[in-house]
C-alpha positions as CSV (number, residue, x, y, z in Angstrom):
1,X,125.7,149.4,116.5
2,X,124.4,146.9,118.8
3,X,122.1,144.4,118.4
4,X,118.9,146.8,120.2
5,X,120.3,149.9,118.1
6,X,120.0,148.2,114.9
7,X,116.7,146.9,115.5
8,X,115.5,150.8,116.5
9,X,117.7,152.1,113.3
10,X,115.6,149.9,111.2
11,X,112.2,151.2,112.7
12,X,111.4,147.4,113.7
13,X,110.8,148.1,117.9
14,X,107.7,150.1,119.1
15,X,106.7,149.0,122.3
16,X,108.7,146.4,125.0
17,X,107.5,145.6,128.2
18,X,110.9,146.3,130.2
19,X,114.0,148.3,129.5
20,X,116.1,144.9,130.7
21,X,115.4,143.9,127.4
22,X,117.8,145.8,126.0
23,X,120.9,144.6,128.1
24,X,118.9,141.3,127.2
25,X,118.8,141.6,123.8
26,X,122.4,142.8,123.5
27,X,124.1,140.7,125.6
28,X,122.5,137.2,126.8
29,X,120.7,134.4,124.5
30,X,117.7,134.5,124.8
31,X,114.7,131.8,123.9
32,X,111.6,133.6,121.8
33,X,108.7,133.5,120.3
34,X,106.6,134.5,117.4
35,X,103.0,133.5,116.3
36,X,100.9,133.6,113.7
37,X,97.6,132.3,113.4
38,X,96.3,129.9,110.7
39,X,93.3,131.7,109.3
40,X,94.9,131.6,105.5
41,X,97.0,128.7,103.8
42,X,100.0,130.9,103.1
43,X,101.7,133.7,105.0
44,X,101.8,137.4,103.3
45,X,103.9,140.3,102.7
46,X,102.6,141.8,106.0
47,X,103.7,138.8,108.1
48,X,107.3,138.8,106.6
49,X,108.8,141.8,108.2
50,X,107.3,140.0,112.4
51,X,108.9,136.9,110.5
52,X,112.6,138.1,109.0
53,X,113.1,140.1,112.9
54,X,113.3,136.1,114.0
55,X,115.8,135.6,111.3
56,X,117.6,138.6,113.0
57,X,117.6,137.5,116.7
58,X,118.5,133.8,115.5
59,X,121.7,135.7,113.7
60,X,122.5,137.3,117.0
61,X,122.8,134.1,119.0
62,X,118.8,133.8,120.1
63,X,116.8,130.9,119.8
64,X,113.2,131.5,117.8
65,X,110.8,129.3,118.1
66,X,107.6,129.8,115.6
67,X,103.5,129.1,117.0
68,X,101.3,128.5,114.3
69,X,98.4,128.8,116.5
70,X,95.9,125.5,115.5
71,X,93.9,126.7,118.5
72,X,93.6,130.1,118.7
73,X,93.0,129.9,114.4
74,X,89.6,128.0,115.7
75,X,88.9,131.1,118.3
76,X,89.7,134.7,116.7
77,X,91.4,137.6,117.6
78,X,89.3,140.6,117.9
79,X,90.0,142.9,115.2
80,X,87.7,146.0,115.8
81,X,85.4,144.8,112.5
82,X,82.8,142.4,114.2
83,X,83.0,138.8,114.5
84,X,85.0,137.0,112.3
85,X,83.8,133.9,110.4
86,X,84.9,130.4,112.3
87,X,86.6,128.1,110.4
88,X,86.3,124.2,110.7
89,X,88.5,122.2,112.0
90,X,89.4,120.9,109.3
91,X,89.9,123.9,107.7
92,X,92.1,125.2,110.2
93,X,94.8,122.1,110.4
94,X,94.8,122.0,106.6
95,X,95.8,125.9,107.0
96,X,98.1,124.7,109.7
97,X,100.3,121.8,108.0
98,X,100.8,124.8,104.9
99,X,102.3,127.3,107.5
100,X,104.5,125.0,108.6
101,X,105.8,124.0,106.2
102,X,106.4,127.5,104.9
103,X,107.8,128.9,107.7
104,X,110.3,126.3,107.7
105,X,111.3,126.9,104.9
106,X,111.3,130.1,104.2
107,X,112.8,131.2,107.9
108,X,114.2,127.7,108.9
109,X,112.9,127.8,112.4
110,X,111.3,125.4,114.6
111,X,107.4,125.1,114.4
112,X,105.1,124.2,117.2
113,X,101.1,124.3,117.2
114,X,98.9,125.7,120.5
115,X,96.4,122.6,119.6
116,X,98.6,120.2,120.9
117,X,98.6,122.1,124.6
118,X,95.5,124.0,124.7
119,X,93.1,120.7,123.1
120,X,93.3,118.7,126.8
121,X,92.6,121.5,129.2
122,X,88.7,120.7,130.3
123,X,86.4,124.1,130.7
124,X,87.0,123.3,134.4
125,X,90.4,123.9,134.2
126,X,90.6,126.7,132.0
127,X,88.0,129.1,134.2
128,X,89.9,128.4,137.6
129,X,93.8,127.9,136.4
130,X,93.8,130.7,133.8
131,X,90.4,132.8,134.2
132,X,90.4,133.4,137.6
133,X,93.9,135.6,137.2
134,X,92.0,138.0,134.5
135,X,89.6,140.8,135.7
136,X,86.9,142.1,133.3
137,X,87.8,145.3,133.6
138,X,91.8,144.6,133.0
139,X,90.4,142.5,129.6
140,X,88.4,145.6,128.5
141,X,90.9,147.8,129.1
142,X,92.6,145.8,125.7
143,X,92.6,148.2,123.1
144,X,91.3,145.9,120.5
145,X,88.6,144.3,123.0
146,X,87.2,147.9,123.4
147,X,87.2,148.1,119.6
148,X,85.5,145.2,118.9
149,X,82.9,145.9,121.6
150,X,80.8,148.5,119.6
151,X,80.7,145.8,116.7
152,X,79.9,142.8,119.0
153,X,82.0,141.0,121.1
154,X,81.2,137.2,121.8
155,X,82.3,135.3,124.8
156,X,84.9,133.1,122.2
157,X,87.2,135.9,120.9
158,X,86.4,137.7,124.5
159,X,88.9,134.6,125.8
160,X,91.3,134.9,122.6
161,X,93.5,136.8,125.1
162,X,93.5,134.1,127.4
163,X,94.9,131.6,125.3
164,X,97.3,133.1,124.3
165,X,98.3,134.1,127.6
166,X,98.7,130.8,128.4
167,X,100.8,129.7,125.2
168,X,103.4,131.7,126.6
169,X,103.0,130.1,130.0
170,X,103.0,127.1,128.6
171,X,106.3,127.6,126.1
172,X,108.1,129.5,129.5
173,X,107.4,125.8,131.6
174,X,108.2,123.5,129.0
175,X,110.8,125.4,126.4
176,X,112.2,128.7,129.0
177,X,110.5,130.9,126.5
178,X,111.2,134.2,128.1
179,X,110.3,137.0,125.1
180,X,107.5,137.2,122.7
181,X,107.4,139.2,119.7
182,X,104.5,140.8,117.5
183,X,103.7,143.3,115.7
184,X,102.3,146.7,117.4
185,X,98.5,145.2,117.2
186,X,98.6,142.5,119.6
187,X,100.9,144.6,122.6
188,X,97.8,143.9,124.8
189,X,97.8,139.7,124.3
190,X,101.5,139.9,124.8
191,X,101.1,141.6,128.1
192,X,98.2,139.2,129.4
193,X,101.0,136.8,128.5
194,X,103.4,138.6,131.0
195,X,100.6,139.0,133.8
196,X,99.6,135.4,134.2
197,X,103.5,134.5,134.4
198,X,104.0,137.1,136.7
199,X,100.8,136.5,138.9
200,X,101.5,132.5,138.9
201,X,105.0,131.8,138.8
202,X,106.5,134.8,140.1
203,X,108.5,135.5,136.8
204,X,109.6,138.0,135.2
205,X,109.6,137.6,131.1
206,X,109.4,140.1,128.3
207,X,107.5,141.7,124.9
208,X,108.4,143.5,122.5
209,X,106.5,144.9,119.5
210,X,107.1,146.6,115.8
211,X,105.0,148.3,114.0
212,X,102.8,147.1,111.4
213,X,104.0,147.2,107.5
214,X,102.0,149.9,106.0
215,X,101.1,150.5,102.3
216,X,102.0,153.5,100.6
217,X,98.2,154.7,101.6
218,X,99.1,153.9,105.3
219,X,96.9,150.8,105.1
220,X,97.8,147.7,107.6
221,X,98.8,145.1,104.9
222,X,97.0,141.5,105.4
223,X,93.8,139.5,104.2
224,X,91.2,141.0,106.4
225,X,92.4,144.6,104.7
226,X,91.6,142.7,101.3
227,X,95.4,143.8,99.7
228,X,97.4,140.6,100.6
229,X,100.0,139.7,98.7
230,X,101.4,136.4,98.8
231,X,104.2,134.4,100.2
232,X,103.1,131.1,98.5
233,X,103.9,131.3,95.1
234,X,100.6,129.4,93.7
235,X,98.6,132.2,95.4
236,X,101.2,135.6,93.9
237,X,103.6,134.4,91.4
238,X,107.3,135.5,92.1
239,X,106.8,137.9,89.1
240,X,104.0,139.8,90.9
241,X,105.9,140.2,94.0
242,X,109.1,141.4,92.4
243,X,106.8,144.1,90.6
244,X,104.8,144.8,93.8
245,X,107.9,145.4,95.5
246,X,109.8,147.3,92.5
247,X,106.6,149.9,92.2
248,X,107.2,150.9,96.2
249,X,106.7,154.5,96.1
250,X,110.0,156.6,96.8
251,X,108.0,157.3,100.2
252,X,108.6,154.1,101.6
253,X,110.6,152.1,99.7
254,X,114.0,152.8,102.3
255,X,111.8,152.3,105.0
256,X,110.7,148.8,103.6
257,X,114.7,148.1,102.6
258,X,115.5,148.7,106.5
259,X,112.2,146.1,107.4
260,X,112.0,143.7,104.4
261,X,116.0,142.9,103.9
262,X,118.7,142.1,105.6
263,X,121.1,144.5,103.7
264,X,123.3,146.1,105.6
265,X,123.1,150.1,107.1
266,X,126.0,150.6,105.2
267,X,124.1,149.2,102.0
268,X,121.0,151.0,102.5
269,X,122.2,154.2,102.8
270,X,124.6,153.9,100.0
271,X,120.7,152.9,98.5
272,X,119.1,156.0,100.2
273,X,121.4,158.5,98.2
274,X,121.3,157.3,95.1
275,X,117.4,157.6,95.5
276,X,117.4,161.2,96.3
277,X,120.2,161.9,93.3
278,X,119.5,159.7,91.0
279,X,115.5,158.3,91.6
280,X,115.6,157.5,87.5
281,X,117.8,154.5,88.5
282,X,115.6,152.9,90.5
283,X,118.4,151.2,92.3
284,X,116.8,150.9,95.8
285,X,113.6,149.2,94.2
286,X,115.4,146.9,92.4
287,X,117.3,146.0,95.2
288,X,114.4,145.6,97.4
289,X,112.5,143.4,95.0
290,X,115.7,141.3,94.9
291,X,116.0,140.9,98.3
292,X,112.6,139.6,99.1
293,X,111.8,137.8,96.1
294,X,115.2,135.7,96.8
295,X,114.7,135.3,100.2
296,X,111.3,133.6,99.9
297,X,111.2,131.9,96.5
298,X,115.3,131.6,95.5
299,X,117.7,132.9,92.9
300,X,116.5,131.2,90.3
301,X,112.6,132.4,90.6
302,X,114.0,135.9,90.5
303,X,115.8,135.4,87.5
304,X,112.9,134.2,85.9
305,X,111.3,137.3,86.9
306,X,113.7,139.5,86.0
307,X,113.3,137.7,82.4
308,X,109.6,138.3,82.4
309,X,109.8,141.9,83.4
310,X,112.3,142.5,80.1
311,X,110.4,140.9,78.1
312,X,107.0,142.8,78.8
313,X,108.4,146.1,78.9
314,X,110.3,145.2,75.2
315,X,106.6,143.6,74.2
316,X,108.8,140.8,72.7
317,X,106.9,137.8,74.3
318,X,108.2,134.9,72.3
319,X,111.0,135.5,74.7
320,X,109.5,133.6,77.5
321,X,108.5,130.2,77.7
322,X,104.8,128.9,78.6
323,X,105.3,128.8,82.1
324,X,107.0,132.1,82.2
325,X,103.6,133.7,80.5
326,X,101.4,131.9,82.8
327,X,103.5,133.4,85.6
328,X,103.5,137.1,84.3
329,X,99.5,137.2,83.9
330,X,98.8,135.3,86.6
331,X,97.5,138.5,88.3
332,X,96.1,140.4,85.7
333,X,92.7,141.3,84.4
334,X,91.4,138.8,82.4
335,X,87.9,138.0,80.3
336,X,86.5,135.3,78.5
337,X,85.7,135.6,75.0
338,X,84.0,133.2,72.4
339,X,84.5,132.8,69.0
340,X,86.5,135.2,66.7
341,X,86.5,139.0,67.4
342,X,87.3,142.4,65.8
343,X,89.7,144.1,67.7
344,X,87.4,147.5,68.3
345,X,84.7,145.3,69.3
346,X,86.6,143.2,71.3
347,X,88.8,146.0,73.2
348,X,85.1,147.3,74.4
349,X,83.6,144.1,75.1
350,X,86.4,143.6,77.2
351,X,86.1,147.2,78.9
352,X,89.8,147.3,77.8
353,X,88.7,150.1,75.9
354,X,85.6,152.5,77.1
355,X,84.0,153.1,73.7
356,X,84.8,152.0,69.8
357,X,86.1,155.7,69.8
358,X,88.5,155.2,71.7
359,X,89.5,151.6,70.7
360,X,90.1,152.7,67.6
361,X,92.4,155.9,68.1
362,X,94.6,153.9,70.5
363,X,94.2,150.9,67.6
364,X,95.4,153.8,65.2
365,X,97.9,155.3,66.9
366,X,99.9,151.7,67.3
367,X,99.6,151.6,71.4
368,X,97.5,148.0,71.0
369,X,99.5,145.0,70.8
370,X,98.3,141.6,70.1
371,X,100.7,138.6,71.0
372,X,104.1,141.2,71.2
373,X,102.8,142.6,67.9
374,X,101.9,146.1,66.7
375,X,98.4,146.1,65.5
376,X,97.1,149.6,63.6
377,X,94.5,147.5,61.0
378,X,90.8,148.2,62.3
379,X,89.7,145.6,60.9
380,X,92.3,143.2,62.3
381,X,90.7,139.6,63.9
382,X,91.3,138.3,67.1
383,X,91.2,134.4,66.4
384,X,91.7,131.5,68.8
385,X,93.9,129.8,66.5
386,X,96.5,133.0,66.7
387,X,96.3,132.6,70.7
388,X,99.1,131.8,72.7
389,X,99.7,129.0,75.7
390,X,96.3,127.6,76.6
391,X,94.0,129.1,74.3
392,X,95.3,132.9,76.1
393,X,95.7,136.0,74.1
394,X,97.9,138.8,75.8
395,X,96.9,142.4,74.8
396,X,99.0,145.4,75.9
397,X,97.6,148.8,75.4
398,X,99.5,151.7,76.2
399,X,103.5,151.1,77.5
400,X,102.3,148.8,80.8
401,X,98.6,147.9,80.2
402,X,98.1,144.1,79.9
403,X,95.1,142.2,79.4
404,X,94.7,138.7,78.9
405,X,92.2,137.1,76.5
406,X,90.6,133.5,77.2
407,X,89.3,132.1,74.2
408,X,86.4,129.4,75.1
C-alpha cells in the first residue's frame, strides 16, 4: 500500500482540501502541522490518535511540527455548548510548558507556541491584515460557529478562526508549512487557514482531517465530554489505561488497533480473526492495551500493569508492592471511614452494599474480600490497624468489584 492507502485502510482521513495531496502525501516531503490547544495540563486518549498520524507522516519522510496554541488556549474554540470558561494567563502557560513537554516526549516532535507570534500583532493590525479577508457570512457559514450561535456566540471565540488562520500563515512564511492536520471537527479553521494564504500570498497549501475517536457509545472522547482519560500518568495511572483499553468492546476494539497502534495490516488482521474465532482469548485487546500503554508510558510501566491486573483478578494482593496498590486504585471508588467497623455495616455505609440484606448474603456466600482475604464471619471487624499502605483497606466484592477504604 502506499503511504495515502494506508492512512484510508486505517480509517484515519475524512476530509482533505485537494486531491494533490495524495500524490503529495505519497511521493514528496512534506512540512506539517498539528495543534492542540492548552485548556488541560495533559493530553488524552482522544488527542493520541491526531497525535500518533504525525508519528506516521514523520515515518514516511515528512517533517511534523507540533502548535500548542498559548494564544488561541486564552481565546476558545467554539464548541456548540455556550461559551467556554477563560482561563488566566497564568493558567494557560502553566498548561502550556506540561504539553510540551509531553508531546516531546511521548511523539518526539518539535514544539512551537502561537503566543510567541500572535502576542505582538496590535488590534490595528489584526482587523486590516487578517479581518478584512474574512466575510461574516463566509465565518457563519463554519459549522461549529452556527452551532455555537443558538447558545451565544461572543466576538472572542467569533475570531478563534482567525487566529488560527493566521498560525498557518505564519508557520507557511517562516517554516514552508504547507499541510495542516486535525481531527474532522475543526475542517472549517483548517480551511480559513487555506483562504487567507490563498487570498494573500497566492498559494496553494493543504488540510486534511480524520475522524474523531469515538467511545463504544459513539461519544467524542475529551474533557469537555467529561470521559477523558489520561495521557499523564499522575492524572490516569498506566494500570487504568491498560484496563480502559483491554475492556474495548469487540465493536471497536480493531478499529482502535488500526487508529491507536502502529501494528502492522498484516498484524491486525491476523488480530481481527482470532477475534471473530476465538473472542475468549482476548488477543486483540491485549494487544491494543500493549501498544498504547508502551508507547506513552514505556515497557516497564506495562509490566507493572500487567502485574497489577494478575494480582487483582487472583485477589492475592500481597503480590504487589505499595506503589503498585496505589497505582491499581488510583481510579476507583473510594470512602472515608472512622473508627472500627462491622463489615455489614460498613459494606452499607459505604453504598458498597444496598442494604444489610444483601451485605450479608454476599458476606455469606464468600464474594467479600478484605485485604485479598475471604471473609464469610458476620461479625468480622474492619480495623485500621489491619489496613494496608496508607491507612487504605481494599474490598472486592463479587469477581471485579473493588472498593477502597480510607481509614481517618
Amino acid at each position: 500500500m502506499t503511504l495515502f492507502e494506508e492512512l484510508k485502510w486505517r480509517g484515519l482521513i475524512q476530509d482533505i482540501s485537494n486531491p494533490e495531496l495524495e500524490d503529495k502525501l505519497n511521493n514528496t516531503e512534506l512540512t506539517f502541522y498539528i495543534g492542540t490547544d492548552p485548556t488541560a495540563d495533559s493530553l488524552h486518549i482522544g488527542h493520541y490518535s491526531s497525535f500518533l498520524l504525525a508519528k506516521r507522516l514523520k515515518k514516511a519522510g515528512h517533517h511534523p511540527i507540533m502548535l500548542v496554541g498559548g494564544a488561541t488556549g486564552l481565546i476558545g474554540d467554539p464548541r456548540g455548548k455556550g461559551e467556554r470558561v477563560l482561563e488566566s494567563f497564568e493558567k494557560i502557560h502553566d498548561n502550556y510548558v506540561k504539553l510540551k513537554n509531553q508531546v516531546e516526549r511521548i511523539f518526539g516532535c518539535e514544539t512551537v507556541n502561537n503566543y510567541d507570534w500572535v502576542k505582538d500583532i496590535n488590534v490595528i493590525e489584526f482587523l486590516r491584515d487578517y479581518g478584512k479577508h474574512f466575510t461574516i457570512n463566509y465565518m457563519l457559514d463554519k459549522d461549529k460557529v452556527r452551532k455555537q450561535l443558538d447558545n451565544g456566540l461572543s466576538f472572542t471565540e467569533f475570531s478563534y478562526m482567525i487566529i488560527q488562520a493566521l498560525d498557518y500563515k505564519y508557520l507557511y512564511e517562516t517554516r514552508n508549512v504547507t499541510l495542516q492536520v486535525a481531527g474532522s471537527d475543526q475542517w472549517g479553521n483548517i480551511t480559513s487557514g487555506i483562504e487567507l494564504i490563498r487570498r494573500t500570498l497566492g498559494v496553494e497549501v493543504y488540510g486534511m482531517t480524520m475522524p474523531l475517536v469515538l467511545d463504544e457509545q459513539g461519544n467524542k472522547i475529551g474533557k469537555s465530554e467529561g470521559n477523558a482519560v489520561w495521557l499523564d500518568k499522575e492524572k490516569t495511572s498506566p494500570y487504568f489505561l491498560y484496563q480502559y483499553l483491554l475492556n474495548t468492546s469487540d465493536e471497536v476494539v480493531i478499529d482502535y488497533l488500526k487508529k491507536l497502534t502502529m501494528l502492522s495490516k498484516e498484524e491486525i488482521e491476523e488480530l481481527e480473526e482470532s477475534n471473530k474465532k476465538e473472542p475468549h482469548l482476548r488477543l486483540a485487546h491485549k494487544a491494543l492495551a500493549r501498544e498504547v500503554v508502551c508507547d506513552v508510558h514505556g515497557k516497564d510501566e506495562y509490566e507493572k500493569a500487567l502485574r497489577i491486573s494478575e494480582a487483582l483478578f487472583s485477589g492475592d494482593l500481597k503480590k504487589l508492592t505499595g506503589d503498585e496498590l496505589l497505582d491499581a486504585f488510583n481510579n476507583i471508588p473510594s470512602s472515608e471511614v472512622n473508627g472500627d467497623k462491622n463489615i455489614v455495616d460498613l459494606l452499607v455505609e459505604t453504598s458498597i452494599c444496598s442494604s444489610k440484606r444483601e451485605a450479608r448474603e454476599f458476606v455469606s456466600n464468600n464474594s467479600i474480600s478484605v485485604n485479598g482475604e475471604k471473609i464469610n464471619d458476620l461479625e468480622y471487624i474492619i480495623k485500621k490497624d489491619n489496613a494496608i499502605v496508607d491507612n487504605f483497606t481494599i474490598i472486592r466484592k463479587g469477581k471485579k468489584k473493588y472498593f477502597v477504604i480510607k481509614h481517618i
